[in-house]
C-alpha positions in Angstrom: 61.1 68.3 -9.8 63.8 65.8 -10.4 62.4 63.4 -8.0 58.9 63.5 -10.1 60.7 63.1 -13.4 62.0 60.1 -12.8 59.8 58.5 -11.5 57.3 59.3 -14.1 59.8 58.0 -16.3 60.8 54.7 -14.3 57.3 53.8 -13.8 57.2 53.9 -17.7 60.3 51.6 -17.6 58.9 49.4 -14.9 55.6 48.8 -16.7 56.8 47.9 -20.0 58.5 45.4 -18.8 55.5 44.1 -16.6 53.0 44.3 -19.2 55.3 41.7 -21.4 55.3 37.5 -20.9 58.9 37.8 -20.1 58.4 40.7 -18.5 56.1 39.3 -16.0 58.3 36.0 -15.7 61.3 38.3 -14.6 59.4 39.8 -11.9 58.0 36.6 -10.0 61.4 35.1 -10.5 64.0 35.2 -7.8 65.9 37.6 -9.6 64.7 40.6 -7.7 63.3 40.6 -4.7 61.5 43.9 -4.9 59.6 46.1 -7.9 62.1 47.1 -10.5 61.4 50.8 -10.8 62.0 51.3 -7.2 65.5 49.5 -7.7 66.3 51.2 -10.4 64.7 54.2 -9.5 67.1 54.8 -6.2 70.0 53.9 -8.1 69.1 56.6 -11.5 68.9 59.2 -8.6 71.8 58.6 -6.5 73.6 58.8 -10.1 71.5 62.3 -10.4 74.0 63.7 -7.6 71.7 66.7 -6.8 68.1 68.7 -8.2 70.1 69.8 -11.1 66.5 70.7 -13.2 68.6 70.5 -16.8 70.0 66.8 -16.2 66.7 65.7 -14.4 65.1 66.4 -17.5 67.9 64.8 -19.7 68.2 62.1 -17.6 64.0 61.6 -17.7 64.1 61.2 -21.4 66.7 58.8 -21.3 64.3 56.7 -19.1 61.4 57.6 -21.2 63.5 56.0 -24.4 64.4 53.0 -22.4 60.8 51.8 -21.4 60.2 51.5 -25.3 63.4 49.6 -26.1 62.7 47.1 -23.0 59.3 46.6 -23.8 61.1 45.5 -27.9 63.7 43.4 -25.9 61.2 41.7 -24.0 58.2 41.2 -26.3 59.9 40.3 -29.5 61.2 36.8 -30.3 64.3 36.9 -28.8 66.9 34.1 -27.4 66.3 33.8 -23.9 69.7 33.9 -22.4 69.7 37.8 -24.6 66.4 38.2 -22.2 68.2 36.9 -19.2 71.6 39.1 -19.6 69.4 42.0 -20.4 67.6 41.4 -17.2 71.1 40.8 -15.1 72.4 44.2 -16.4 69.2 46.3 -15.2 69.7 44.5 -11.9 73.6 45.5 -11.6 72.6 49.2 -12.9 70.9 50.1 -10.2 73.4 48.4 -7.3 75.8 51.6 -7.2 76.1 51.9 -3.0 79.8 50.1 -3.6 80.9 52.6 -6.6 78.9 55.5 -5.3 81.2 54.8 -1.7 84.7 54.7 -3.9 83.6 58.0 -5.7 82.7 59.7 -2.4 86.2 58.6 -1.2 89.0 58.8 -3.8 87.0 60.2 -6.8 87.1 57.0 -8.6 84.0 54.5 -8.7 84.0 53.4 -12.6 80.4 51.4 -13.6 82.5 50.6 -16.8 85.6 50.1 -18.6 86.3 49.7 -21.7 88.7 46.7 -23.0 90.9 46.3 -26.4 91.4 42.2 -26.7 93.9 43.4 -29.1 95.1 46.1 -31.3 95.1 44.1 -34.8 92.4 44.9 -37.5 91.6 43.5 -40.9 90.9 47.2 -42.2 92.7 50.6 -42.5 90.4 52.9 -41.6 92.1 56.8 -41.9 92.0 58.8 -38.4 91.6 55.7 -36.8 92.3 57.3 -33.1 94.3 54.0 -32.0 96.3 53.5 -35.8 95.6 49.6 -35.6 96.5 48.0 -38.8 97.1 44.1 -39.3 99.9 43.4 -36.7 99.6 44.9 -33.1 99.4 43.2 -29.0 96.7 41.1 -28.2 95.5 40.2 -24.5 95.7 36.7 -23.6 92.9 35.1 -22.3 94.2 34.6 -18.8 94.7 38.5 -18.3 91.5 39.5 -19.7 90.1 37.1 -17.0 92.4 38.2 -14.4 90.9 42.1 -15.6 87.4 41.3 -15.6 87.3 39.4 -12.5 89.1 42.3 -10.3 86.6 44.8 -11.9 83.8 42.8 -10.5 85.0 42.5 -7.4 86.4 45.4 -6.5 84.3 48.0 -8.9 80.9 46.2 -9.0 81.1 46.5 -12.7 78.6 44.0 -14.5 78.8 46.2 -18.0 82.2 45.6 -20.3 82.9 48.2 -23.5 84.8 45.9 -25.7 87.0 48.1 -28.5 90.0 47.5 -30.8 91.3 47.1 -32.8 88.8 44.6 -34.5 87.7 42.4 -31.1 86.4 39.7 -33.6 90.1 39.2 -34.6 90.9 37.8 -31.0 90.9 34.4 -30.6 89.5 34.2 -26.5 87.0 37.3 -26.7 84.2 35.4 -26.9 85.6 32.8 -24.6 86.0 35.5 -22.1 82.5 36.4 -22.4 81.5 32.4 -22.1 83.7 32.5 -18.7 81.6 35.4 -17.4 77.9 35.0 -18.3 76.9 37.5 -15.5 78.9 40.6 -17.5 77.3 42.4 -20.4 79.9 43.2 -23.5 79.3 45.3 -26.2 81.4 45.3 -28.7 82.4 48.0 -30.7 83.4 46.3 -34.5 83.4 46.6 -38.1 81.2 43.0 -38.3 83.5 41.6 -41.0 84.7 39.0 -39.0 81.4 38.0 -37.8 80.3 35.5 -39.8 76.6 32.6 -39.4 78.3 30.3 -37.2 79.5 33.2 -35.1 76.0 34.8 -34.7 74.8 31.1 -33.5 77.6 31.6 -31.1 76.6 35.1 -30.0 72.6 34.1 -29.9 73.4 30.8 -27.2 76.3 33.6 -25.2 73.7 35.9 -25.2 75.7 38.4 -23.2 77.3 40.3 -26.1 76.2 43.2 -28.4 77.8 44.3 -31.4 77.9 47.7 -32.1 78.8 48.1 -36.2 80.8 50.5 -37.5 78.8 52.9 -39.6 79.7 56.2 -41.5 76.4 57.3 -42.4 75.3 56.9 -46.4 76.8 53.8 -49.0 79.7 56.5 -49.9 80.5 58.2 -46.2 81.2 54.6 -45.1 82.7 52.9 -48.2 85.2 56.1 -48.7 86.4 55.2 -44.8 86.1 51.5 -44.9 86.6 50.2 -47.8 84.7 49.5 -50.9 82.0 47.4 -50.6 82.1 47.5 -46.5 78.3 49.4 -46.6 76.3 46.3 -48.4 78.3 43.5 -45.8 76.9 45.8 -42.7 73.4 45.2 -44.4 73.2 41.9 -44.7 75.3 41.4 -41.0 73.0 43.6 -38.9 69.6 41.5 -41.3 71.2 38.1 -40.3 71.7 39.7 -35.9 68.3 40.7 -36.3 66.8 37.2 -37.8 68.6 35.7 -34.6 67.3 38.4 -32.1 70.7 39.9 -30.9 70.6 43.3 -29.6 73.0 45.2 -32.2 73.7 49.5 -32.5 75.9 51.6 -34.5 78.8 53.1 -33.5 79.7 56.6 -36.0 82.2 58.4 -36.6 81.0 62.6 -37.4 83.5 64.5 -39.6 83.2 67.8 -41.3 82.4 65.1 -44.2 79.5 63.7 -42.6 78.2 65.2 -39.6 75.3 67.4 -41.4 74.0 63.8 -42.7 74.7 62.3 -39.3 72.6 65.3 -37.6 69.4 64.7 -40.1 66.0 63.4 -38.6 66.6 61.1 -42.2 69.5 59.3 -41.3 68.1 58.2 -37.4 65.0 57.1 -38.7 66.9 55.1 -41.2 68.8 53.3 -38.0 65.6 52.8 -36.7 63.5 51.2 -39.8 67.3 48.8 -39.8 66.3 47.7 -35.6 69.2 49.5 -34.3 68.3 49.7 -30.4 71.3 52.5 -29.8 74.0 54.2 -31.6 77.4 56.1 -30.3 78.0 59.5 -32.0 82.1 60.2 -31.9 83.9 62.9 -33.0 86.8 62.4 -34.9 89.8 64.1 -32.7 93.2 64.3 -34.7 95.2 61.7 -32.8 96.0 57.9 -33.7 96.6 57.7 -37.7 97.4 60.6 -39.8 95.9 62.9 -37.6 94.2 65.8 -40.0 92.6 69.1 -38.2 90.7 70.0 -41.4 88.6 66.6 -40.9 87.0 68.0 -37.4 83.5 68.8 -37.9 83.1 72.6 -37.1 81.6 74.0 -34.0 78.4 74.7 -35.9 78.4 71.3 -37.2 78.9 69.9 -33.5 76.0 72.5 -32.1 73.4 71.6 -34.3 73.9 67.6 -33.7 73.8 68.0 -30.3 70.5 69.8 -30.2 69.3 67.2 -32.7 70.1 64.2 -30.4 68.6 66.3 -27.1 65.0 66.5 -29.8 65.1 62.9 -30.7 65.5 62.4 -27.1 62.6 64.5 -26.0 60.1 63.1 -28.5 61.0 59.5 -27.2 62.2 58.6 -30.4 62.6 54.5 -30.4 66.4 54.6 -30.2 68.9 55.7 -27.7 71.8 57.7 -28.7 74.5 58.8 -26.9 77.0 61.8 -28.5 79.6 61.9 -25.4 80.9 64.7 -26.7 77.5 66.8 -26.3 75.6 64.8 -23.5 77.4 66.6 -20.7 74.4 67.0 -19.4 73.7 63.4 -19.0 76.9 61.9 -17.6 77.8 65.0 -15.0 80.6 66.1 -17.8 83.7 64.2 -18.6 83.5 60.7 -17.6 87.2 59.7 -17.7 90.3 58.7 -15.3 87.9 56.4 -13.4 85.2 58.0 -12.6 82.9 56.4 -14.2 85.4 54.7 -17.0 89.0 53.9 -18.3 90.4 52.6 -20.7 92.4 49.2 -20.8 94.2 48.8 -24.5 95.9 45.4 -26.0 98.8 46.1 -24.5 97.4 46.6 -21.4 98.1 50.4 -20.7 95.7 51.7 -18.1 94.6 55.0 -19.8 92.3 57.7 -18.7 90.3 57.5 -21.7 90.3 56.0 -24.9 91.1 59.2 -26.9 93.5 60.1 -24.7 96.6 58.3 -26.0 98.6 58.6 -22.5 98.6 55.5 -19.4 99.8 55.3 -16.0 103.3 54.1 -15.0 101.8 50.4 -14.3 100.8 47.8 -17.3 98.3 45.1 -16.5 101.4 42.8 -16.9 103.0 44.4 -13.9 100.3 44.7 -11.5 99.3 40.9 -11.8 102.9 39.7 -11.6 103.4 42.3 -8.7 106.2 44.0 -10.6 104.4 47.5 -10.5 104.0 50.1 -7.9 100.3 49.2 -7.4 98.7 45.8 -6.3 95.4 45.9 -8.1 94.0 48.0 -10.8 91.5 49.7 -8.9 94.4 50.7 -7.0 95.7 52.2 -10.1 92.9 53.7 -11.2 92.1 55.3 -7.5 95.5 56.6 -6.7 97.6 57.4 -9.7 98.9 60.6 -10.7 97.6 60.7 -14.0 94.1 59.5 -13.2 94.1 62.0 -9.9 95.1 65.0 -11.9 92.3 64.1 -14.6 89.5 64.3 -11.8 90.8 67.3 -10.6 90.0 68.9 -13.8 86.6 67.3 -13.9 85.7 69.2 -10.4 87.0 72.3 -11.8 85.3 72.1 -14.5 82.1 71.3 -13.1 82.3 73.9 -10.4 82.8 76.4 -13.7 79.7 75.0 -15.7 81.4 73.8 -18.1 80.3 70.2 -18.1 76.8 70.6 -20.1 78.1 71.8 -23.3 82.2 71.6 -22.9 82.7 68.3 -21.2 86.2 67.4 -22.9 89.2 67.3 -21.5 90.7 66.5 -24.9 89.3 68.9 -27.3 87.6 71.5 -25.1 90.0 72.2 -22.7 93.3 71.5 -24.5 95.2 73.4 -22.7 94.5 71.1 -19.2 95.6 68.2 -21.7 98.5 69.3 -22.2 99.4 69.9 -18.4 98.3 66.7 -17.3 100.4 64.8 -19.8 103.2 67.0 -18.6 103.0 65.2 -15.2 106.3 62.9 -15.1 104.0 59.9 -14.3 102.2 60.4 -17.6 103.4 57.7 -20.3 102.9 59.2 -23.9 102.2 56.4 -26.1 103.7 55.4 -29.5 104.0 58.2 -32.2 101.8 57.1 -34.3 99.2 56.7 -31.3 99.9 59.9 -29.8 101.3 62.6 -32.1 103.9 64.6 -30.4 102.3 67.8 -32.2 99.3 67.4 -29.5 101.5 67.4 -26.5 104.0 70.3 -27.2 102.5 73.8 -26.4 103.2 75.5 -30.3 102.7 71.8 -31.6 100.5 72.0 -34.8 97.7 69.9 -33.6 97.9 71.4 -29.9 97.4 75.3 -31.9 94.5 73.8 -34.2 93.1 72.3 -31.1 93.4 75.6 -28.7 91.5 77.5 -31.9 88.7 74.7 -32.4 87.7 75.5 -28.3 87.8 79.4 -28.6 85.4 78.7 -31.6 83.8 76.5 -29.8 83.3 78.3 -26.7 82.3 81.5 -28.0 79.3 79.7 -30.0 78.3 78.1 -26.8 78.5 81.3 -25.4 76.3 83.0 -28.1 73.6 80.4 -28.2 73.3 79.3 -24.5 74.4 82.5 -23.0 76.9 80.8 -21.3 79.7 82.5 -20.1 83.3 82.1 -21.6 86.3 80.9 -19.8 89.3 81.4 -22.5 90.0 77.9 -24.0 94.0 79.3 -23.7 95.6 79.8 -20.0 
């Protein structure tokens, strides 16, 4: 069943593209060498790991949803290095022998990362999970170079997350991105920053997608970013479209916003604005005044994610990912190298962005050879932290949990907690990682363990899924 779902839904991918101009220029170029639905095909499949019916069917709407956006990408007016990149990323996709190997080996094979050029930002956004503000670390050039480069050759990985901080604020992101015209980087950013001469500059690159920060309605975003932030997103993502730049949102669901954010309204708003994606995240109390009450409820969180799994299935012209309630599409928690880490302006080597703990190791140390390991994927394969995280994910896996309680974070607290108790784990700064989180009667840790009862027990009364107490 698996088998025929995705193909039914590659073939769909393969022939958009075929049926455009550009379409049919990629394929007699010599930029693949055989049809592109077998390609990707193979490597969608391997990524399937097993005829697991509920992800096979996930999975085949995701593949439904990308034949539409290729067949926009491809037949709009659109600069052609955008085209080209779009069409270098497809073919990296679906190479995963190299990553697939790692995984089989140590557990770790990421087909991402995702990179903080630097830690300033020009706003002061509450629960902002990192606390940037206007003075912070920066990467320089030479080490972001040094970072990409080793992830290619050692990962495979062709696809870059940029975050922040406000990435616009660095000096050498987009130089970085001019260096390596074979990488795709999209970049997660409030758009202030970006202004004409930049989009010219983004439109000849080509190989970088802004993803705009977006609360939902004028007031949900204005009352987080800043008065006036919601009209300056307008005319940003009108003046990215005029230039053909793929753009998406990036949102933040609260118990303030997530009922608009899980309305049929507000996606076919993104849509009618030529968003191609958006990222759903739920705000988790760490980083900046971390507040409990502003979690949106485990009702509030259900009845997203069954709104994102029926835009999904109807093939709505927009893909959304909510990583907190797409288990079901990434395997579970994607974390610790498995399929991503995080890299901040300092140059920690975290699990995951929202979890505000790294490894032993800095970038700084492993390129001067002052650190216990000699590359980053060496890191990332072998240290405690990251090993203990995976662990987790099997166990969790083997328990079902990974279709509907994915998190290591917020689902699972109490694992959290006894990972960052391993001596290798490095706790951040207070104000990126509240002590309260960490210490077993800690305020946010209690709030935390109570959110995943709730949150369990709903699962368990919808799904019929069993419950494994949140609290061990």
């Amino acid at each position: 069943m698996s088998d025929y779902l995705f193909t039914r839904g590659l073939v769909r991918v393969g022939t958009s593209i075929a049926q455009t101009a550009w379409g049919q220029k990629f394929f007699s170029s010599t930029v693949v060498s055989r049809p592109f639905q077998s390609m990707l095909q193979r490597g969608l499949l391997h990524f399937l790991r097993g005829n697991d019916p509920v992800r096979a069917k996930a999975m085949a709407d995701v593949a439904n949803i990308t034949a539409q956006l290729v067949a926009n990408i491809y037949s709009q007016d659109r600069p052609d290095s955008v085209k080209r990149t779009f069409s270098l990323m497809i073919r990296t996709m679906a190479s995963v022998s190299h990553r697939d190997q790692m995984r089989a080996d140590c557990g770790a094979g990421p087909s991402f990362f995702v990179l903080n050029p630097t830690q300033r930002c020009n706003l002061f956004c509450y629960g902002c999970y990192d606390a940037c503000g206007p003075r912070g670390p920066s990467l320089s050039l030479d080490i972001m170079d040094y970072i990409v480069s080793e992830m290619k050759a050692d990962f495979g990985i062709h696809f870059v997350v940029i975050s922040g901080g406000e990435p616009f604020m660095s000096e050498d992101f987009l130089k970085l991105a001019a260096l390596h015209p074979d990488l795709v980087f999209m970049a997660y950013t409030n758009g202030t920053k970006i202004d004409r001469n930049m989009i010219s500059e983004l439109a000849q690159l080509g190989n970088v997608s802004p993803a705009i920060s977006l609360e939902g309605t004028e007031a949900f975003t204005d009352e987080r970013r800043g008065s006036g932030y919601y009209k300056r997103m307008l005319e940003l993502i009108a003046a990215l479209h005029k230039a053909g730049i793929i753009y998406g949102f990036s949102a933040t669901y609260t118990c303030k916003n997530a009922e608009y954010l899980a309305s049929e309204e507000f996606f076919r708003w993104c849509i009618d604005q030529g968003y191609l994606y958006g990222w759903l995240f739920q705000y988790i109390p760490i980083g900046r005044h971390p507040d409990l009450n502003l979690m949106a409820t485990p009702e509030q969180r259900f009845v997203l994610g069954e709104l994102g799994r029926k835009i999904r299935a109807e093939h709505w012209p927009l893909f959304v990912a909510d990583f907190w309630n797409d288990g079901a599409l990434v395997d579970g928690c994607i974390a610790a190298g498995r399929r991503y880490f995080h890299i901040n302006g300092a140059g920690d080597i975290k699990p995951c962005v929202f979890a505000q703990v790294a490894i032993h190791d800095t970038v700084q140390m492993i390129k001067e050879g002052s650190g216990i390991y000699h590359t980053i994927a060496d890191a990332v394969s072998r240290d405690p932290v990251m090993v203990d995280f995976r662990k987790n994910q099997d166990v969790l896996h083997q328990e079902g949990h990974y279709i509907y309680r994915p998190c290591t974070v917020i689902d699972h607290p109490h694992l959290f907690r006894q990972i960052c108790r391993n001596i290798h784990a490095r706790p951040l700064t207070p104000e990126q990682c509240p002590p309260s989180i960490l210490e077993e009667n800690g305020e946010i840790a209690r709030g935390l363990d109570a959110y995943s009862q709730a949150y369990a027990e709903l699962i368990a009364e919808k799904t019929g899924t069993a419950v494994i107490a949140a609290v061990v």
